[in-house]
C-alpha positions in Angstrom: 21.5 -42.9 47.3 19.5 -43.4 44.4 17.6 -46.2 43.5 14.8 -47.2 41.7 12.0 -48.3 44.3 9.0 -51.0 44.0 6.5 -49.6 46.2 3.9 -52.4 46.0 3.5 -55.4 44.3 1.4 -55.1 40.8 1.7 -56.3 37.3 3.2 -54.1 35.1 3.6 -51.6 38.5 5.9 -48.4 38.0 9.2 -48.4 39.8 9.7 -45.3 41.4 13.5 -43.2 41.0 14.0 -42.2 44.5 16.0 -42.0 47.5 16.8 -45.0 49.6 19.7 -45.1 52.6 22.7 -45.9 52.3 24.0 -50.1 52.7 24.9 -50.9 55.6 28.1 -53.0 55.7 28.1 -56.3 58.3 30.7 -59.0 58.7 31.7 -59.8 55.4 30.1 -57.7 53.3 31.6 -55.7 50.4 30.1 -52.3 49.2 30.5 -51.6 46.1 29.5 -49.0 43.6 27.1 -50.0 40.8 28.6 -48.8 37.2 26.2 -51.7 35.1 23.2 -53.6 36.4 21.6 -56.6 34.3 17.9 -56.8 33.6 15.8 -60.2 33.8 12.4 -61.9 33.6 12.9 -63.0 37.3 12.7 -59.2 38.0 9.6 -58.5 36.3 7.7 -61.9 38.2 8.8 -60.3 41.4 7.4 -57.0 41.1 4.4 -58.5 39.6 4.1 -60.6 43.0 4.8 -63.9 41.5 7.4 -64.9 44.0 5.6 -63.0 46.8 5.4 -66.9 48.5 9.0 -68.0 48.2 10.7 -64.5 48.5 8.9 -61.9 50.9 10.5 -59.5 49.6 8.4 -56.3 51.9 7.6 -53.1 49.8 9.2 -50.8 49.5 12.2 -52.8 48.0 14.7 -52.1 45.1 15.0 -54.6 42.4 17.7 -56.0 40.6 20.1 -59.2 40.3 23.0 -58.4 38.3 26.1 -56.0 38.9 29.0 -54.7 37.8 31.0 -52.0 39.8 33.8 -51.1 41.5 34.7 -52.1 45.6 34.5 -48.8 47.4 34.3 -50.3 51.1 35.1 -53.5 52.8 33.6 -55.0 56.5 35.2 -57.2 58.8 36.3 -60.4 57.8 36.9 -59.8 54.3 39.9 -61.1 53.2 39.3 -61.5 49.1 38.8 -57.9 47.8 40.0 -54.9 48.3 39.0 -51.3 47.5 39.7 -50.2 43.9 39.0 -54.1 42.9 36.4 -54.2 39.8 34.0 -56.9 40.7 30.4 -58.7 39.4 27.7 -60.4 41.3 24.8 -62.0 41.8 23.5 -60.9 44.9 22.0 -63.6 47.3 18.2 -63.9 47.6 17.0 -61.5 50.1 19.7 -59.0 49.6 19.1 -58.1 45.7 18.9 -54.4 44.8 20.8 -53.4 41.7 19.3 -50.8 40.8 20.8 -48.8 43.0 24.4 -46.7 42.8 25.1 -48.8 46.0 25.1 -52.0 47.6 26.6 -54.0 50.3 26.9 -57.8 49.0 28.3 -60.6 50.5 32.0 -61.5 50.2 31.1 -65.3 48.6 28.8 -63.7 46.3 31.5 -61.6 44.2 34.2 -62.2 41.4 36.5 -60.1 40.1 35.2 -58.9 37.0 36.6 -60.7 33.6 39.3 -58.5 32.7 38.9 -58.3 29.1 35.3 -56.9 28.7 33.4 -53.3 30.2 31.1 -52.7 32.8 28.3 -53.5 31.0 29.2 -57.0 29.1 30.3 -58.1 32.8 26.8 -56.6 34.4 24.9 -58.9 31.9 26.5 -62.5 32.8 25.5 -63.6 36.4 22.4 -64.8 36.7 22.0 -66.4 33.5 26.2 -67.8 33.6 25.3 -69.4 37.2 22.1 -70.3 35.7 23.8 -71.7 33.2 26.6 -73.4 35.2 24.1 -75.1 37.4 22.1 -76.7 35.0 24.8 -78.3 32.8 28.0 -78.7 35.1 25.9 -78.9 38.4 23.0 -80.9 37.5 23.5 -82.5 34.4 27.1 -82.9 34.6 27.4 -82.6 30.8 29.9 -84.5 29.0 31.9 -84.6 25.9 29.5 -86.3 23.8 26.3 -85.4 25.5 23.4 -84.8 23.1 21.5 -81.2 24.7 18.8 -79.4 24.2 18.5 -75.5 25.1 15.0 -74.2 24.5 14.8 -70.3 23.8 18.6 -70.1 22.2 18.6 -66.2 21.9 17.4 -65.3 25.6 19.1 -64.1 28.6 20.2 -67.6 29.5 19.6 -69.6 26.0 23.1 -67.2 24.4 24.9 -68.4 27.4 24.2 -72.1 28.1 24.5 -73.0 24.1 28.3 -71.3 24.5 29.1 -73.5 27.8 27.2 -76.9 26.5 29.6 -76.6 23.6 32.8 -75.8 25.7 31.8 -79.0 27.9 31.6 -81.1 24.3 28.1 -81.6 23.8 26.4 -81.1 20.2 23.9 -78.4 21.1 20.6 -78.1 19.2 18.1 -74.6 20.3 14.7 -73.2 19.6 14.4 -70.0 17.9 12.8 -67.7 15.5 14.4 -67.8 12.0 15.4 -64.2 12.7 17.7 -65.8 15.5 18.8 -68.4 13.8 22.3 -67.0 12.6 23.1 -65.7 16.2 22.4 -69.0 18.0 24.9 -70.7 15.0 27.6 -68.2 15.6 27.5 -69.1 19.7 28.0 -72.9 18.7 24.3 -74.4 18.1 24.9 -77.3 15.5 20.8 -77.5 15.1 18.3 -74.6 14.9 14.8 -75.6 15.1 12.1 -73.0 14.2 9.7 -73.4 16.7 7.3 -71.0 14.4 7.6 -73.7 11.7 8.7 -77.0 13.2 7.7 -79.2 16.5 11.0 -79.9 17.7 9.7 -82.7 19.4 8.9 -84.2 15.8 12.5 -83.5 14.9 14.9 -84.5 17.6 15.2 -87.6 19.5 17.9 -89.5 22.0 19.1 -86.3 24.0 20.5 -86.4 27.0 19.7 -83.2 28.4 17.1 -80.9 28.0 17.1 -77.2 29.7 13.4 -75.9 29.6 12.7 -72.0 30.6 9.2 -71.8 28.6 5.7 -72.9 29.5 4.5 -76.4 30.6 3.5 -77.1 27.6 7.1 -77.2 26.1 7.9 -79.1 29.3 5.7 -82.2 28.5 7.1 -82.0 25.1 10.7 -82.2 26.0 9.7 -85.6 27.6 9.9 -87.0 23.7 13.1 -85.6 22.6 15.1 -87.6 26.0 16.3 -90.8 25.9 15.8 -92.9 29.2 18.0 -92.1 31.7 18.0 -88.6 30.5 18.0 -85.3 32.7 15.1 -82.3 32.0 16.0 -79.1 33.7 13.3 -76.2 34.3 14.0 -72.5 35.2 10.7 -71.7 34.6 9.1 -74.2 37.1 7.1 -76.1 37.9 8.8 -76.3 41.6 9.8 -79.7 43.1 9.8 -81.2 46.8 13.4 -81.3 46.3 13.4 -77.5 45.8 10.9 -76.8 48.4 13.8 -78.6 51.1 16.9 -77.0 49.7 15.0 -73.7 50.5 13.6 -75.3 53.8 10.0 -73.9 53.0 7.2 -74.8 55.4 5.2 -77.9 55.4 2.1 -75.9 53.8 4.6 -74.6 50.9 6.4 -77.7 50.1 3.0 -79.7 49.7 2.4 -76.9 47.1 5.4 -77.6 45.8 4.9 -81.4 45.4 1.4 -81.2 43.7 2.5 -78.5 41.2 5.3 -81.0 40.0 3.1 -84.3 40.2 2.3 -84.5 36.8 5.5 -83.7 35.1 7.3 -85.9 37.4 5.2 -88.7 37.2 5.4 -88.6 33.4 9.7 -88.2 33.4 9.6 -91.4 36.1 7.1 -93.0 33.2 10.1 -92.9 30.9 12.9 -93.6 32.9 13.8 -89.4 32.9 14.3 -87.3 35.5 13.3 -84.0 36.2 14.6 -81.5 38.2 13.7 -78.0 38.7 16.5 -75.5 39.3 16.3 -72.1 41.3 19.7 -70.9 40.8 21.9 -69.4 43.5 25.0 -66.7 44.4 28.1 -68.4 44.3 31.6 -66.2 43.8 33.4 -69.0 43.3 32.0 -70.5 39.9 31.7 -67.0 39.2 34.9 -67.1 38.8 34.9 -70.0 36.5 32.7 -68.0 34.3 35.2 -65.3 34.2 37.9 -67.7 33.2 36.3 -69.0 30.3 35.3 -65.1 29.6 38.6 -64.2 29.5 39.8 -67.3 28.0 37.3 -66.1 24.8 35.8 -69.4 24.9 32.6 -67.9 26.3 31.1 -64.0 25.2 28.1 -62.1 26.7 25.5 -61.3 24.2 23.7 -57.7 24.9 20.5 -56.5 23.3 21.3 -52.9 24.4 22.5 -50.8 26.9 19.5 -48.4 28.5 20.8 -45.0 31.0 20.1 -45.8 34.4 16.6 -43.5 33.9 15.0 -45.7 31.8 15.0 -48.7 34.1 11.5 -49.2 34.6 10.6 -48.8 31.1 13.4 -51.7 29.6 12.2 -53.8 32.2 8.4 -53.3 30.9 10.1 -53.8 27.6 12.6 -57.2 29.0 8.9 -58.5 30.1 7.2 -59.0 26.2 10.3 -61.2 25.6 11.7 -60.0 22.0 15.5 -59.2 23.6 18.2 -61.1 21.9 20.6 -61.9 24.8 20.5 -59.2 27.7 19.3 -56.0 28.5 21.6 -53.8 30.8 21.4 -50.3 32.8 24.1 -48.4 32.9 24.1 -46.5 36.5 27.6 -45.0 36.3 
């Protein structure tokens, strides 16, 4: 099958369009047939060997965390889907590879597609709506009421967790460019702060929860905007102990782990905050929440474009500079 390949691990490397073999289909596994495939940061840090430590991924590997396709096979033991059934996923770690016209994936990793939007709107939801889901309903258990914070508003995850901190009742504020600002309004923000203009630590105060995927120095920050007894959330790191035993990394590793964390946990315990860092994971089942409120209209995918399935290597060079207002998806089929 086809499939764009990372031979090595290199900033800014070139994936290659090549051949790969066919999946092979264990004990609950579902193979399906790739029509859309989403595009994220996460994919760029791993072919740039970022992650090389916590996934060994071993080149050559295809890349890719996000599908939407159609179930063409079924192994043993599965008992939820069945050939014909249009699906989307969020492949579990070690088994990514999207960008591909096949895959076999796990029978807890998969939804049925939401009903009521194409290929490519459903392609663009599941790492950022689980990321999304397992920072505020997870984690921060967001109420009706809740004051939160969600820094990069028009991003990937930013268009989606403003949408489900507003379906949970929270008043939502964001950071964006004033170029963003109306988009971020029209997904439910109640405050835009232009972080080209303003220090949003300056103007908000008493949150509850802040959900930090920027640099550390818009981590420390968020310290001043939380009230004690408030919740910061990072997707961007820096990694925890309690991360490095959910993964059940080595003693070396989760030392690492622990001393890149000391500082912005001791200053969160300082306040009376906690911090947490989140590495999100495949789960079918709240994917199937998501689809709910999908279908419901409550929450929509936001898509910066649609690329052909060729041009995968260069939108991902493109995804990587950061100026894509919601998602950036491949169409395969």
């Amino acid at each position: 099958m086809k499939a764009f390949i990372l031979d090595r691990y290199k900033k800014k490397q070139l994936l290659r369009l090549g051949e790969m073999p066919e999946p092979a289909l264990g004990h609950g596994d579902v193979l399906v047939e790739i029509a859309a495939a989403g595009l994220n940061v996460l994919d760029a840090k791993i072919r740039n060997g970022e992650f090389k430590l916590l996934l060994p991924y071993k080149p050559p590997f295809v890349l890719g965390h996000d599908l939407a396709g159609t179930v063409i096979g079924i192994g043993s033991g599965v008992g939820r889907f069945k050939v014909g059934d249009e699906v989307y996923s969020r492949p579990r770690d070690g088994r990514i590879g999207t960008l591909a016209e096949r895959i076999a994936v796990d029978e807890a990793d998969l939804a049925l597609k939401p009903r009521n939007i194409s290929m490519a709107e459903a392609a663009s939801i599941p790492l950022v709506g689980l990321t999304a889901w397992q920072a505020l309903v997870e984690v921060a258990k967001v109420r009706k009421g809740d004051k939160v914070l969600i820094h990069a508003g028009s991003g990937g995850v930013g268009t989606f967790a403003i949408q489900l901190a507003k379906h949970l009742g929270a008043t939502v504020a964001t950071t964006a460019s004033a170029g963003n600002a109306d988009l971020v309004r029209s997904l439910g923000a109640d405050i835009v702060v232009d972080y080209r203009r303003q220090d949003f630590e300056k103007v908000l105060s008493g949150y509850d929860v802040v959900l930090n995927s920027l640099d550390g120095d818009t981590l420390r920050k968020s310290l001043d905007v939380l009230r004690p007894g408030g919740r910061l959330i990072s997707i961007s790191g820096p990694p925890d102990p309690a991360f490095a035993k959910a993964q059940g990394l080595n003693a070396f590793l989760a030392l690492v782990m622990r001393l890149l964390s000391l500082g912005i946990r001791r200053k969160a315990k300082a306040r009376g905050i906690d911090y947490a860092f989140l590495f999100m994971r495949a789960n079918g089942t709240q994917l199937a929440e998501v689809a709910a409120l999908v279908e419901a209209g409550t929450i929509r995918s936001v898509l910066d474009r649609v690329v052909p399935f060729a041009s995968s290597d260069a939108a991902l060079t493109e995804l990587e500079a950061g100026r894509s207002k919601g998602k950036v998806v491949v169409e395969i089929r």
